[in-house]
C-alpha positions as CSV (number, residue, x, y, z in Angstrom):
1,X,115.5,62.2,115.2
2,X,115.7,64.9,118.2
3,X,116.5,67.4,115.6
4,X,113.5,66.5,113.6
5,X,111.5,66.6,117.0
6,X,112.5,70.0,117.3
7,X,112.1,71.4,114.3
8,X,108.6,70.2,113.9
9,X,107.5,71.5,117.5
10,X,109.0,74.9,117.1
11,X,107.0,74.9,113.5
12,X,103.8,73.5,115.1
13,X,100.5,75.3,113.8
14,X,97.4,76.2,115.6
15,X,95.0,73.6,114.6
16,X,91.6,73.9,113.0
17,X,88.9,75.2,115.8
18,X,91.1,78.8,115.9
19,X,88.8,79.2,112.6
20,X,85.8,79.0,114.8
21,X,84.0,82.1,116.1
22,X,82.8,81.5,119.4
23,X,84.5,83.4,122.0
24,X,84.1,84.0,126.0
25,X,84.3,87.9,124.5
26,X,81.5,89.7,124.1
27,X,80.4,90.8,120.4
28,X,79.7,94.6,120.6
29,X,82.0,96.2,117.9
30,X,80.8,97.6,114.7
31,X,82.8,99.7,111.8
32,X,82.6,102.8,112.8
33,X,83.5,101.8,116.6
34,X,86.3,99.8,115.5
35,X,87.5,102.4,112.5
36,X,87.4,104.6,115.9
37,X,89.7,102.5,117.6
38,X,91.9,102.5,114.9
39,X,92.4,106.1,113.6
40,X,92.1,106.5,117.4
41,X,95.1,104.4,117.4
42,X,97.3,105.4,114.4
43,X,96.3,109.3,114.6
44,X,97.7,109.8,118.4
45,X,100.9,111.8,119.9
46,X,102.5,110.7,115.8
47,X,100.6,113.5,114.6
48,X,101.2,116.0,116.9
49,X,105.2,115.6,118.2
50,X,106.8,112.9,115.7
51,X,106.1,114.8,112.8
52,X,107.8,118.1,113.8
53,X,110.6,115.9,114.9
54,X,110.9,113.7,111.5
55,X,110.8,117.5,109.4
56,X,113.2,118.8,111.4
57,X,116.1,116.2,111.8
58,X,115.6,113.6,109.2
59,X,113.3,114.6,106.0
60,X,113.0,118.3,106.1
61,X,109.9,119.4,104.1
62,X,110.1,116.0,102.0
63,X,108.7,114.6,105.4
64,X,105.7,114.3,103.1
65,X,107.2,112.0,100.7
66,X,107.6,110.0,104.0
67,X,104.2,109.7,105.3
68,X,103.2,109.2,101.6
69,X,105.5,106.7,101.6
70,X,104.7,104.8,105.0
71,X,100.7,105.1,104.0
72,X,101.9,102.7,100.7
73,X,103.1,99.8,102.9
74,X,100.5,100.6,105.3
75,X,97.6,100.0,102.9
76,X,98.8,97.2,101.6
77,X,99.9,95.7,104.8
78,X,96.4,96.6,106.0
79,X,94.8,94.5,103.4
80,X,96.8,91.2,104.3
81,X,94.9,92.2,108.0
82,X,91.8,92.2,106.0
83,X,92.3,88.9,104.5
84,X,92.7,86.9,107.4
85,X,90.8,88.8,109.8
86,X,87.8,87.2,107.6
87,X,89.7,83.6,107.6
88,X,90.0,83.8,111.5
89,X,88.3,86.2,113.7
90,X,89.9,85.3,116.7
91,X,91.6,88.0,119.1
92,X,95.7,88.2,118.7
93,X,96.0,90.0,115.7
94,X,99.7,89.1,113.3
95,X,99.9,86.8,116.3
96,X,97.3,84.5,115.5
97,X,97.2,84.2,111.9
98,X,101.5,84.0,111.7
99,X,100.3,81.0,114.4
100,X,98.1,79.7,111.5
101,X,100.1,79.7,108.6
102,X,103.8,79.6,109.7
103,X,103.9,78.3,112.7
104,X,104.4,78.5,117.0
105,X,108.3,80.0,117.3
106,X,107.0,82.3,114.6
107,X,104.3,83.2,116.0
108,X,105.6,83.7,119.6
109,X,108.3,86.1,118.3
110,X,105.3,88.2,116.2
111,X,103.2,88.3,119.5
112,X,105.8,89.2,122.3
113,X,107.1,92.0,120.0
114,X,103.4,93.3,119.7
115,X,103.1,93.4,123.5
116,X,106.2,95.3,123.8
117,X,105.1,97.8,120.6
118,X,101.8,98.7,122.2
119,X,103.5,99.2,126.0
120,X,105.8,101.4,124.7
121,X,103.7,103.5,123.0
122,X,101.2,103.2,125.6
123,X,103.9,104.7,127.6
124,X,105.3,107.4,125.2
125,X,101.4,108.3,124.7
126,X,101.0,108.8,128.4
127,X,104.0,110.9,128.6
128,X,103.1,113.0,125.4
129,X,99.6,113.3,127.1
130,X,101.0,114.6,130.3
131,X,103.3,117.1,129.0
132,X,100.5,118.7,126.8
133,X,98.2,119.3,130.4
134,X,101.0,120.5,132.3
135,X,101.5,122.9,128.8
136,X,97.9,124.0,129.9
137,X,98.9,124.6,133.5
138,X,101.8,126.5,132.3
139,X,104.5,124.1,133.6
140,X,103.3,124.3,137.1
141,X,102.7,120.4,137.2
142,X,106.1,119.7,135.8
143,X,107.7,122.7,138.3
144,X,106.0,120.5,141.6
145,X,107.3,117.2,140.4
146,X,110.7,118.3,140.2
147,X,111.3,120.8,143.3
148,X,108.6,119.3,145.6
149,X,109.0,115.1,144.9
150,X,112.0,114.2,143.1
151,X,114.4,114.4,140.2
152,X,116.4,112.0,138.8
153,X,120.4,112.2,136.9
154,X,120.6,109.1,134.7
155,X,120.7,109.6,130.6
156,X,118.5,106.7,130.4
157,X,115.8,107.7,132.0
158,X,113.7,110.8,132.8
159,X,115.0,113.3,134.8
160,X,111.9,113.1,137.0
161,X,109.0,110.9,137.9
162,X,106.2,111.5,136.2
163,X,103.0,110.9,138.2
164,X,100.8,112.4,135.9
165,X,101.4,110.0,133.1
166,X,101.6,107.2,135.3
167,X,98.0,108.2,136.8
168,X,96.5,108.6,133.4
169,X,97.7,104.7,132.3
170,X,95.6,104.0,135.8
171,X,92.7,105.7,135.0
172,X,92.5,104.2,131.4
173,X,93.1,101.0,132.9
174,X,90.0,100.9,134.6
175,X,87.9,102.5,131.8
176,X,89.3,99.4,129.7
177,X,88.6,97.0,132.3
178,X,84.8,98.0,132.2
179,X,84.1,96.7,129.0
180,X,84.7,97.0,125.9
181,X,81.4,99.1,124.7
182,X,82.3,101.5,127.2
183,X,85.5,101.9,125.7
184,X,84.4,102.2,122.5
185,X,81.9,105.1,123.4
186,X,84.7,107.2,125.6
187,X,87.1,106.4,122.1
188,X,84.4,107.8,119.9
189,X,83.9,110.7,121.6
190,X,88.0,111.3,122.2
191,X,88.5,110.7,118.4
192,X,85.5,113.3,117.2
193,X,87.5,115.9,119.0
194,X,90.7,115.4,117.6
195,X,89.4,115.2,114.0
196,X,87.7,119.0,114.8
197,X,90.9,120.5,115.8
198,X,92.9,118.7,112.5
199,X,90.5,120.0,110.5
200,X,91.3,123.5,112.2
201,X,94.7,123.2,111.9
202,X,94.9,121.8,107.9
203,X,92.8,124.9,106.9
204,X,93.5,127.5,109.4
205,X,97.1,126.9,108.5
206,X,97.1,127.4,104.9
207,X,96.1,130.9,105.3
208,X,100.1,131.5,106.4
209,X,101.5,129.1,104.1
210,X,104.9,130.5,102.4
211,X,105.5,128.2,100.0
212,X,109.3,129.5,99.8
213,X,109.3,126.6,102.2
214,X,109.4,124.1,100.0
215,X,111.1,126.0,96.5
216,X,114.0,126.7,98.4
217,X,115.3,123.1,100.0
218,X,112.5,120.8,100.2
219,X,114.6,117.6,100.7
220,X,117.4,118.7,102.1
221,X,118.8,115.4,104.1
222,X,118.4,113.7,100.8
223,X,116.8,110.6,99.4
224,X,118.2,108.5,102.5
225,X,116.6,111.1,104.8
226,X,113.3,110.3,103.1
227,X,113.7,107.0,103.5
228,X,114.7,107.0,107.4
229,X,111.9,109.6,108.0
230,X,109.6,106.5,106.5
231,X,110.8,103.9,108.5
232,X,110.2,106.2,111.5
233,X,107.2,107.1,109.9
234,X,105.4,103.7,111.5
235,X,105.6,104.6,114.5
236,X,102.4,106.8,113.1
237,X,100.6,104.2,111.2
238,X,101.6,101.2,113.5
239,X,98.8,101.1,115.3
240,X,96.2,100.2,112.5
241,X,96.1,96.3,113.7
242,X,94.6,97.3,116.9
243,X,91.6,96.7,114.7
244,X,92.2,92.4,114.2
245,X,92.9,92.5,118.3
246,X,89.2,93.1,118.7
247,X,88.2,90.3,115.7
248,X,86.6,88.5,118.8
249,X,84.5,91.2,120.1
250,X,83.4,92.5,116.3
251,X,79.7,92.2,115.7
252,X,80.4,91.0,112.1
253,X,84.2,90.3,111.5
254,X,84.8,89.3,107.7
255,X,82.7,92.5,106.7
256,X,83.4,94.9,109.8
257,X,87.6,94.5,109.5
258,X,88.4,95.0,106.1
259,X,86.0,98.2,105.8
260,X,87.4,99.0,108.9
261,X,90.9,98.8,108.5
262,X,91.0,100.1,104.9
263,X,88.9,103.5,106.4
264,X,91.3,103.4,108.8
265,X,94.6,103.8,106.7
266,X,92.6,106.1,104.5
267,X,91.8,108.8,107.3
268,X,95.0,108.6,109.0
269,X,97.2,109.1,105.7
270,X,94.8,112.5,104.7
271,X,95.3,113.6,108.5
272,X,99.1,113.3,108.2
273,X,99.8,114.4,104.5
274,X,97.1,117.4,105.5
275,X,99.0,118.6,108.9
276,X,102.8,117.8,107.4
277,X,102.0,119.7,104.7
278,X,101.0,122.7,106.8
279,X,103.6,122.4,108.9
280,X,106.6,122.4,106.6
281,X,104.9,125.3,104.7
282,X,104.4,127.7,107.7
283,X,107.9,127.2,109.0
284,X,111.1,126.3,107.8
285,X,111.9,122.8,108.9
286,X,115.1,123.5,110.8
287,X,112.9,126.0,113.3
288,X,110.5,123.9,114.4
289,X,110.3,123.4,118.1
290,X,111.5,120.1,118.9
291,X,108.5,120.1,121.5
292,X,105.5,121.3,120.4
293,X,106.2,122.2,116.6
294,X,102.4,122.4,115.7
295,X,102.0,125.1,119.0
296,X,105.3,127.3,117.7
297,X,104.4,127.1,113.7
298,X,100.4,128.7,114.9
299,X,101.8,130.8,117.4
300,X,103.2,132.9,114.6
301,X,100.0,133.6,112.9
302,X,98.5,135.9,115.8
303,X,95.9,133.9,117.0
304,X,96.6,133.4,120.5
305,X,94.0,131.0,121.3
306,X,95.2,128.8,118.4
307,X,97.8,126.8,120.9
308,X,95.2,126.1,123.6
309,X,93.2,124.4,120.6
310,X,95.8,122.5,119.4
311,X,96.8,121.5,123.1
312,X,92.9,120.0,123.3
313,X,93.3,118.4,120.3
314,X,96.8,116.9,122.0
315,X,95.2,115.5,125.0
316,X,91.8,113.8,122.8
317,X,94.5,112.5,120.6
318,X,97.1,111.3,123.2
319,X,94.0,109.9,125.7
320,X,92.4,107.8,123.1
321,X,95.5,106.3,121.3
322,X,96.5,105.6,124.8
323,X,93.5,103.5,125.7
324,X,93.8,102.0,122.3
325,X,97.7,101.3,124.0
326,X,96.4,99.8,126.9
327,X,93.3,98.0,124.8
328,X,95.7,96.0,122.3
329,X,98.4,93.9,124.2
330,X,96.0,92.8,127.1
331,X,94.3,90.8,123.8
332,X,97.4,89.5,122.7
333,X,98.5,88.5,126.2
334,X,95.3,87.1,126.9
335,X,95.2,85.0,123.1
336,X,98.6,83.7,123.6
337,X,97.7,82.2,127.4
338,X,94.4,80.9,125.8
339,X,97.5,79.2,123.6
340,X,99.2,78.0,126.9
341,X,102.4,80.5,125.3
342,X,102.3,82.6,128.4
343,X,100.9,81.6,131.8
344,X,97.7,80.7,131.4
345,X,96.4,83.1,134.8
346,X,96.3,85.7,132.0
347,X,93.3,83.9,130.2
348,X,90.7,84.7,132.9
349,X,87.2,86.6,131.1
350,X,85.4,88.7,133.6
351,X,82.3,87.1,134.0
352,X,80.4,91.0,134.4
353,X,82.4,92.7,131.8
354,X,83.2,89.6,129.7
355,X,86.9,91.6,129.4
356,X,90.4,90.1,130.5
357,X,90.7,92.1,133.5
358,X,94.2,90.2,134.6
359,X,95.9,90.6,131.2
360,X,94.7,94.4,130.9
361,X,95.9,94.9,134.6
362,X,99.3,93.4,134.2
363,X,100.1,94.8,130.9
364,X,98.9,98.5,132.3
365,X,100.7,98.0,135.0
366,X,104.3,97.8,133.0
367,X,102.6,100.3,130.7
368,X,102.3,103.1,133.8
369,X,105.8,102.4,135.6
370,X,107.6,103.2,132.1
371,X,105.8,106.2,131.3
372,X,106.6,107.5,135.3
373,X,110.3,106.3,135.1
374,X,111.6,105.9,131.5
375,X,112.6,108.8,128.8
376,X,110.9,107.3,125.9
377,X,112.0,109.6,123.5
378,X,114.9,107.1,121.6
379,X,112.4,103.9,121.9
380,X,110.4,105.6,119.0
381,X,112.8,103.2,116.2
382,X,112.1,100.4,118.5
383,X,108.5,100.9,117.8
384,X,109.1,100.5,114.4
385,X,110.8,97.2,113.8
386,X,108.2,95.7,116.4
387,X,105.3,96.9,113.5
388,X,107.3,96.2,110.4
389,X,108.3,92.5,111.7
390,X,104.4,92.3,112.5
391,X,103.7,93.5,108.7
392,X,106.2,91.6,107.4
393,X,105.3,88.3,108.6
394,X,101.7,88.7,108.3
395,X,101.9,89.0,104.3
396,X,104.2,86.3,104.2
397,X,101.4,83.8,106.2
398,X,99.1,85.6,103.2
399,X,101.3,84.4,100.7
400,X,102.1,80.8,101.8
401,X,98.6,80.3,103.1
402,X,97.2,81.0,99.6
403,X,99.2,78.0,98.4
404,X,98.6,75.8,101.3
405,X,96.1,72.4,100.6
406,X,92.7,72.5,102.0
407,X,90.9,69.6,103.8
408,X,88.2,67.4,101.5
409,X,85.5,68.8,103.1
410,X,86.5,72.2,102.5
411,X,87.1,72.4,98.6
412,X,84.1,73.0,96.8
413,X,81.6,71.1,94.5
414,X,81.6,71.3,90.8
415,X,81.4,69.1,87.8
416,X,82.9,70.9,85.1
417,X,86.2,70.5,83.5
418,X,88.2,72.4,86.7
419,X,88.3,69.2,88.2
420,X,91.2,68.0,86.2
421,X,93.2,71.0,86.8
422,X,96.5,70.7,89.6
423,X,95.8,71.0,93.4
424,X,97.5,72.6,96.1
425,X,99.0,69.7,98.0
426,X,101.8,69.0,100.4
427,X,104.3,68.7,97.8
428,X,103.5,71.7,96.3
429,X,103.1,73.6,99.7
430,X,106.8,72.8,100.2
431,X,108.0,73.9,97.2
432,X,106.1,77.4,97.9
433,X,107.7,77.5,101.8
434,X,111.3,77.1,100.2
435,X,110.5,79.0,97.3
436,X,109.1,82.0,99.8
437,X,112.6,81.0,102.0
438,X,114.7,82.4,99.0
439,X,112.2,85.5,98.3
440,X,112.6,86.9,101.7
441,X,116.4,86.2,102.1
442,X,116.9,87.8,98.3
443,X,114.8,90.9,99.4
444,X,116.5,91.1,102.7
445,X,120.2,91.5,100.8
446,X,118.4,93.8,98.4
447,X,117.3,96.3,100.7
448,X,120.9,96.0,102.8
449,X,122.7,96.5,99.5
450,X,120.4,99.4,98.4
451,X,120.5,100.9,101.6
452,X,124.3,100.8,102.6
453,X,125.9,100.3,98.9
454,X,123.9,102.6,96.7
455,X,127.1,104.9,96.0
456,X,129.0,102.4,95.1
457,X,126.3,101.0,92.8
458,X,126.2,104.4,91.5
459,X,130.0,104.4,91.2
460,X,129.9,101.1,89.0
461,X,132.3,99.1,91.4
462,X,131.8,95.5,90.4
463,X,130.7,93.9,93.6
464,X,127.9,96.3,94.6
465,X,126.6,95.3,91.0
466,X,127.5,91.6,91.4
467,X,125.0,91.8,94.6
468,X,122.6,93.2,93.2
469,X,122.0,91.1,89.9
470,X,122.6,87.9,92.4
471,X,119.7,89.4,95.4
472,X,117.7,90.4,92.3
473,X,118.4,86.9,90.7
474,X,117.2,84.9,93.5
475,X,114.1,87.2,94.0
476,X,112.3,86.4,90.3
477,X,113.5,83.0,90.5
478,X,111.6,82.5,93.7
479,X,108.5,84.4,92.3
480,X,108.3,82.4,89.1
481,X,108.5,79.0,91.2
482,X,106.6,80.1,93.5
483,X,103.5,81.5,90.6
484,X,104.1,77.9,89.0
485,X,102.7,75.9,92.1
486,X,98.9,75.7,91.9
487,X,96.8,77.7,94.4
488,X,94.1,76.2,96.7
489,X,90.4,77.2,95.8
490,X,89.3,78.7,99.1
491,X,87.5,82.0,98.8
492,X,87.1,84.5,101.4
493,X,84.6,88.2,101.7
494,X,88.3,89.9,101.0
495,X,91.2,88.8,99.1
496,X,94.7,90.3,98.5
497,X,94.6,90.4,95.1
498,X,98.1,90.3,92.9
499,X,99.4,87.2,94.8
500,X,102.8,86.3,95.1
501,X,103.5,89.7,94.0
502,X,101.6,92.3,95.6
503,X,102.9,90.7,98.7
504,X,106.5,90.6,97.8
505,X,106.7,94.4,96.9
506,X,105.3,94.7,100.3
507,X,107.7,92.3,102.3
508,X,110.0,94.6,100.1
509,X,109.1,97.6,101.0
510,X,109.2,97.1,104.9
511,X,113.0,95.7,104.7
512,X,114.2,98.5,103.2
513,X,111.9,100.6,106.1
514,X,113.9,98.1,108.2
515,X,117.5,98.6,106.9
516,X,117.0,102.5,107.5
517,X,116.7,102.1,111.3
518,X,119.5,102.7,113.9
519,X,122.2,99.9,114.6
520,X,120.9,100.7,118.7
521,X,117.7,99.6,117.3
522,X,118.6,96.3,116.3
523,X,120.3,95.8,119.8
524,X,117.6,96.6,121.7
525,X,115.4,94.4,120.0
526,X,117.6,91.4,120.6
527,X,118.0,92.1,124.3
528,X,114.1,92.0,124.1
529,X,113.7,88.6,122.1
530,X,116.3,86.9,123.9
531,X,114.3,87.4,126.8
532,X,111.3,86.4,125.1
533,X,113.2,83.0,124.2
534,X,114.0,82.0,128.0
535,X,110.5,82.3,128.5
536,X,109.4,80.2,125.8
537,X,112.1,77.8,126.2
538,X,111.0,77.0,130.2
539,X,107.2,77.2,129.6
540,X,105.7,77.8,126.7
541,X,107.5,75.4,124.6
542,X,106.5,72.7,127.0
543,X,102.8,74.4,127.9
544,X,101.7,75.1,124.6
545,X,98.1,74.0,124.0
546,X,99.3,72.5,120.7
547,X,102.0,70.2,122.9
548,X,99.4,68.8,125.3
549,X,96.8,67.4,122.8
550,X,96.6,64.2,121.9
551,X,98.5,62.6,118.8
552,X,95.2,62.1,117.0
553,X,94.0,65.6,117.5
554,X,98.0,67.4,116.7
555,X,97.8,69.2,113.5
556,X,97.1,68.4,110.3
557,X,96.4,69.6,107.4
558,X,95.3,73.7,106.6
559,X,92.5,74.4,107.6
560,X,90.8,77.2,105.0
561,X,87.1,77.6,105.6
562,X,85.0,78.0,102.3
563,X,83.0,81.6,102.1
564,X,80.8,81.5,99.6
565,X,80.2,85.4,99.4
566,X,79.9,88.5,101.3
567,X,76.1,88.8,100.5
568,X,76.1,85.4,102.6
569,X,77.5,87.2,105.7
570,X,75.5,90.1,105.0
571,X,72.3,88.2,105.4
572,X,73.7,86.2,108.9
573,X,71.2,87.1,111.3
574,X,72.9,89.8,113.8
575,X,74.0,89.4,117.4
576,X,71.3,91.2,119.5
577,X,73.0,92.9,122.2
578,X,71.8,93.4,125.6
């Protein structure tokens, strides 16, 4: 009985008024100010350090085939974003709608590994930011930090503090604090001026393309070094969802978030393909500078000027994914208080700014003292379990949400013959949770066979092939029980289309991206969840807003909100800002 107590606390949903739209945030966002935020967001210090890194140590020139291959999962992780940012546009992101479909524990462990994604790359932004000004300066900034304040001997963090980064996480702090349209403009502006200098680079770069480059040894760490430069990859595109942390302040949500995020994926995969492709043909990959590759490769074409550009381009990048950094996990902190998940001081609007000043404060706050102390160089994999568990569970809430009943008043009114035909109900919904249970272990042991066994697959040896033909097994049995249970008839202004499969070549596709990462990344993650559990266990569990309602209001059953077309929303009269 205590066991069952459990279990159904722990798997608790959020109940039906997270559907609702009214928010204490202020509606101001519209597509091109929140497709700003996110190729703000996605095309950031990725573009301009990782991808000289992921060429020279992992991919080599086939560092293409990586972003290519990252953009895939992207896109289609983008469009389960798109699906439920109509259903619920409610701050919080993968938090929210995992909350909706899967349940609190699930939830929880989505949400406080999306605050820890966005510090640290708030941080790593910060410090990429800081090293291209003092780059500008010549060093000089970097030269008075270490031989007039301080410097430091310990391999895990910097060797100095770095008081220019941490005064930039200040500064955007208190631009982010100020409101959100504010924000938005100084983002607009940022991200204009780093599109200029990638369009510079792409075609000014071509003109010293040697395409030797790529004849010669264009994969030369193999198929597995495509596939880890991938996984690594997402530390690029993670950063796309920033776009479903502003669902509250949106003007229109179920149109403004799917254009929005599918522009999004679209820019930032030209941007990357465009400069990775320049890159790797002006160079070859193993003399890249493991600093400022994109600065060494146009140094070479005798155009002096060409690294100060670039270095522009750096700081607009680094500046506005940063406040995009700082921008994302004060939502999510301040969604999961509203939840009574974390404390609930976080929740506080500002009655001027209508922004959450506390939860943008506190999460700044651990955003600046990393960048000053840590070396956040080796967090990078971190950052990309944090956004493939995000992606991951967000396509599976789209898959068992698509087979999950509907209340009466919900289903729609007809009289013909369709009235006879089998309903999602509660019976079937469990057959499609089990049935999902089994695809996602079977694709788990399929990507660790894959990734670890492959040459012994290739070799024929009877166990590696067992494995596979069992993982493989379990995978189309769960798909064809799961394609036999009927779907609910809810309809929305975007759907993923291809359900259960399109989202189980997806769920695929990030847990091979996952099996690539470093061991060290797995035990880094675990030290940060297991704190993440002590603070559940000793408040959230007890102070979840789900826990304190009464019996009669507790969950019940899914909540799915009929749309009956876009040209409906369309024609909603508009928020008039003042």
């Amino acid at each position: 009985m205590a066991c069952q107590r459990l279990r159904d606390n722990l798997t608790r949903k959020k109940s039906d008024e997270v559907c609702q739209s009214d928010s204490l945030l202020r509606r101001c966002l519209t597509t091109i100010d929140l497709t700003s935020l996110g190729v703000g967001t996605v095309i950031g210090a990725g573009l301009y350090v990782v991808t000289g890194e992921l060429a020279r140590d992992i991919a080599g020139p086939a560092v293409v085939l990586s972003f290519l291959l990252a953009s895939i999962s992207a896109m289609l992780c983008a469009s389960f974003y798109a699906e439920f940012g109509c259903r619920i546009p409610k701050a919080g992101s993968a938090y929210i709608y995992t909350y909706v479909a899967l349940g609190e524990i699930w939830a929880f462990v989505v949400g406080w590994n999306i605050i820890l994604e966005y510090i640290i790359a708030g941080a790593s932004l910060a410090r990429a930011c800081s090293e291209y000004i003092d780059t500008v300066f010549h060093g000089e900034i970097y030269h008075f930090f270490m031989n007039d304040i301080a410097t430091w001997n310990y391999a895990a963090i910097g060797p100095f503090p770095d008081f220019l980064a941490f005064g930039l996480v200040v500064a955007v702090v208190i631009l982010v604090c100020l409101g959100t349209r504010l924000s938005a403009n100084v983002q607009k502006v940022l991200a204009a001026g780093n599109f200029l200098v990638i369009l510079f680079m792409i075609v000014y770069g071509l003109f010293f393309a040697n395409f030797e480059n790529w004849t010669k040894d264009f994969a030369p760490y193999g198929t597995r070094g495509v596939l880890r430069g991938a996984a690594s990859a997402f530390y690029a595109f993670g950063g796309f969802d920033v776009i479903t942390t502003a669902a509250e302040e949106a003007v229109n949500p179920q149109t403004n978030i799917p254009l929005s995020l599918i522009l999004t994926v679209t820019i930032s995969t030209m941007a990357y393909f465009g400069v990775a492709t320049t890159l790797t043909l002006m160079l070859p990959y193993h003399q890249l500078d493991a600093f400022a590759p994109l600065a060494q490769a146009f140094a070479q074409g005798n155009f002096p000027a060409a690294k100060y550009i670039i270095a522009v381009g750096g700081i607009c990048a680094t500046i506005s994914a940063l406040v995009c950094a700082v921008f994302s996990p004060s939502r999510i902190v301040y969604s999961m208080s509203v939840d009574g998940l974390l404390f609930r001081w976080f929740s506080h609007v500002n009655d001027k700014t209508h922004a959450p000043v506390r939860a943008t404060i506190t999460a700044g706050c651990l955003t600046a003292l990393m960048a000053m102390i840590f070396d956040i160089n080796q967090l990078v994999e971190l950052l990309s379990i944090g956004t493939l568990l995000a992606y991951t569970m967000v396509a599976i809430s789209v898959l068992t949400a698509a087979y999950q009943p509907i209340t009466d008043e919900e289903k729609p009114l007809n009289d013909n013959d369709d009235d006879f035909k089998r309903e999602a109900n509660e019976s079937t919904a469990f057959c499609v949770k089990l049935s999902v249970f089994f695809l996602v272990a079977g694709i788990a042991g399929l990507a660790v066979v894959l990734t670890y066994s492959f040459e012994y697959i290739a070799k024929g040896e009877w166990w590696a092939i067992f494995l596979i033909c069992l993982f493989s097994g379990t995978i189309i049995v769960s798909l064809v029980a799961i394609q036999l249970q009927p779907r609910n008839s809810a309809t929305f202004p975007f759907m993923v289309p291809g359900v259960p499969y399109i989202p189980a070549i997806t769920i695929f596709i990030n847990a091979v991206l996952m099996a690539n990462l470093h061991w060290t990344t797995y035990v880094r993650f675990g030290v940060w969840m297991i704190l993440g559990f002590i603070l559940y266990l000793f408040y959230g569990y007890q102070h979840s807003t789900e826990a304190i309602k009464p019996a009669n209001q507790q969950e019940g059953e899914f909540f799915l909100p009929e749309t009956p077309s876009i040209q409906s929303i369309v024609n909603k009269p508009q928020i008039t800002l003042k």
